[in-house]
C-alpha positions, 0 to 999 in steps of 0.5 A: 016780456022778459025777452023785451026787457033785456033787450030794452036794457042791452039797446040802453047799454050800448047807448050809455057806452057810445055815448060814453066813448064820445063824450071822452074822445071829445075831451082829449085836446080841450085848450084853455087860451083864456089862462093868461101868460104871468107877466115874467121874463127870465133874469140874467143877473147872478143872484138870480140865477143862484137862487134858481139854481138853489130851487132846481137842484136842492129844493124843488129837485127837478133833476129827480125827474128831469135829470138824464136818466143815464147819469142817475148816480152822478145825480145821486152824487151830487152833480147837476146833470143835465135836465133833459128828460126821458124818464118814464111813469108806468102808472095805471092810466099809462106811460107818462115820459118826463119833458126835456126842460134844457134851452134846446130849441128843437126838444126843449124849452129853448122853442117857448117862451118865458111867459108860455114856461111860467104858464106851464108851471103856474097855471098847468097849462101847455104851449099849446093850450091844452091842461098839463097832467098835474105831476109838477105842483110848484104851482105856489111858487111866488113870483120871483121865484118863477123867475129865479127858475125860469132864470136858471133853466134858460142858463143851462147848456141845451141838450139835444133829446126828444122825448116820446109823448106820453101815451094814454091807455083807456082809463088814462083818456077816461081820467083825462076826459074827467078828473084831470080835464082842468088845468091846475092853477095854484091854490091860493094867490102866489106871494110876490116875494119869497119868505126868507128865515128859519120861520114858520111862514117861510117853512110853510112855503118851502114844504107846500110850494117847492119842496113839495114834502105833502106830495109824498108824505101823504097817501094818494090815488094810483089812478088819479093822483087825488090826496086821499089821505090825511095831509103829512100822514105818511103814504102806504106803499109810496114806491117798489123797487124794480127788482121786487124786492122793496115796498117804500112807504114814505112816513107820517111826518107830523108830530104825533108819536106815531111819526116821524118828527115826533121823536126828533128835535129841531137840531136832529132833524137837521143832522138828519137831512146833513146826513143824506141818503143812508138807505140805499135805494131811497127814493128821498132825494137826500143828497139834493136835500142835504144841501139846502140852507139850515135856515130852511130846515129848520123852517120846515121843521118848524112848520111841520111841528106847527100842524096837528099832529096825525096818528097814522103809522105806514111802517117803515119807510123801506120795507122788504117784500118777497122776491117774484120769480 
């Protein structure tokens, strides 16, 4: 009887783990066709293109990720290098490679179009159809913009650089095949134009939709890149340094005591972003961000002093850990 039951239970095991494997196999290359294209054209007009350039390098901080990896210090210096891609995330679910985004039309997005480029980053959904993994989360941007950025990418001299595709261990095809199988569209209808002014409104829109300052300052899942923390609240071993020897965290940005903004003023905080990187080896872009408007400080700030204050102290935001052999 016993013999018959641990059979019965092995025949089930296998039945659970090939049905598993199909069911994730037949969910690597789902299309979402049906995502329409935002109706947006790129601009050749100056003020436009300023403004997208604003975006890229200072604010959204594109080259963070996109920027040449062989010019990292030019970058950090302040320089606009070009956007070409190749920098690689060795995370839990695999090797993840950043997307050449220069008007090359061979490796970049000279081949696409401007409605397949705004879909892209709108709506997390490729050229070819397929959800886009969601590192890009400017999916609120209003509508102009997009444009201003679209505008400012299609500006840039084309670089010739192909980038490897990424490449998925088992539990990167099983997050694709489940938790990451949608595209990620933009939580709420995106504004048509921008808010300008050191307000709350518009600091509400650069620190959730552009500047991105939940992204990191909030704790997330290695795995699946889910929130699991309270939003600002700071995030627990956030980053290490390649050589072992730091374990950045970055803080709790709220206005609770145990944050950081709350033993900062208006007009502190904004010397403090002037300043730029004052650590080195942060993984803040603070020389991108030290070039932002004061308005837009000061409306960032405004906005985070608006939220409810979090208790939550991760520590420092650069802390020394012991070198590995």
């Amino acid at each position: 009887m016993l013999r018959k039951i641990l059979l019965g239970l092995f025949a089930v095991l296998v039945l659970f783990v090939v049905g598993s494997a199909i069911y994730v196999a037949s969910r690597q290359h789902l299309t979402f066709n049906d995502v329409p294209y935002p109706p947006v054209a790129a601009s050749t007009d100056t003020a436009v293109i300023a403004r997208g350039h604003y975006l890229v390098r200072n604010v959204v901080n594109c080259a963070q990720c996109h920027g040449d990896t062989a010019k990292a210090a030019a970058r950090d210096a302040g320089e606009d290098v070009p956007l070409s891609g190749g920098m690689v995330f060795d995370i839990p679910p695999g090797k993840f490679y950043v997307r050449n985004i220069t008007p090359d039309k061979e490796t970049g997005l000279g081949r696409y179009t401007d409605g397949e480029v705004a879909r892209a980053l709108r709506n997390g959904v490729g050229p070819d159809g397929r959800a886009l993994l969601p590192f890009m989360e400017i999916q609120g941007l209003s509508d102009d913009d997009l444009v201003a950025v679209i505008s400012y990418l299609r500006s840039q001299p084309p670089v010739h650089h192909d980038v490897p595709w990424h490449q998925y261990n088992l539990l990167g095809a099983i997050v694709k095949a489940t938790v990451l199988a949608n595209p990620v569209g933009p939580r709420e209808t995106p504004l048509q134009q921008s808010p300008r002014g050191a307000t709350v409104e518009n600091g509400r829109y650069l620190a959730e939709s552009a500047a991105l300052c939940w992204a990191c300052h909030t704790q997330r899942s290695q795995e699946t890149g889910a929130l699991i923390g309270p939003r600002y609240g700071g995030a627990v071993a956030f980053e290490e340094s390649k050589d072992h020897r730091y374990s950045w965290s970055p803080p709790n940005i709220t206005g609770d005591p145990t944050g950081r903004l709350g033993s900062l003023t208006e007009d502190d905080f904004v010397t403090r972003f002037r300043a730029g990187r004052l650590i080195e080896g942060s993984p803040m872009p603070w020389q991108s961000f030290a070039r932002m408007d004061e308005t837009d400080l000061r409306a960032i700030y405004r906005y985070l002093r608006s939220l409810p204050p979090v208790k939550r102290d991760v520590g420092q935001p650069k802390v020394e850990v012991k070198k590995r052999s």
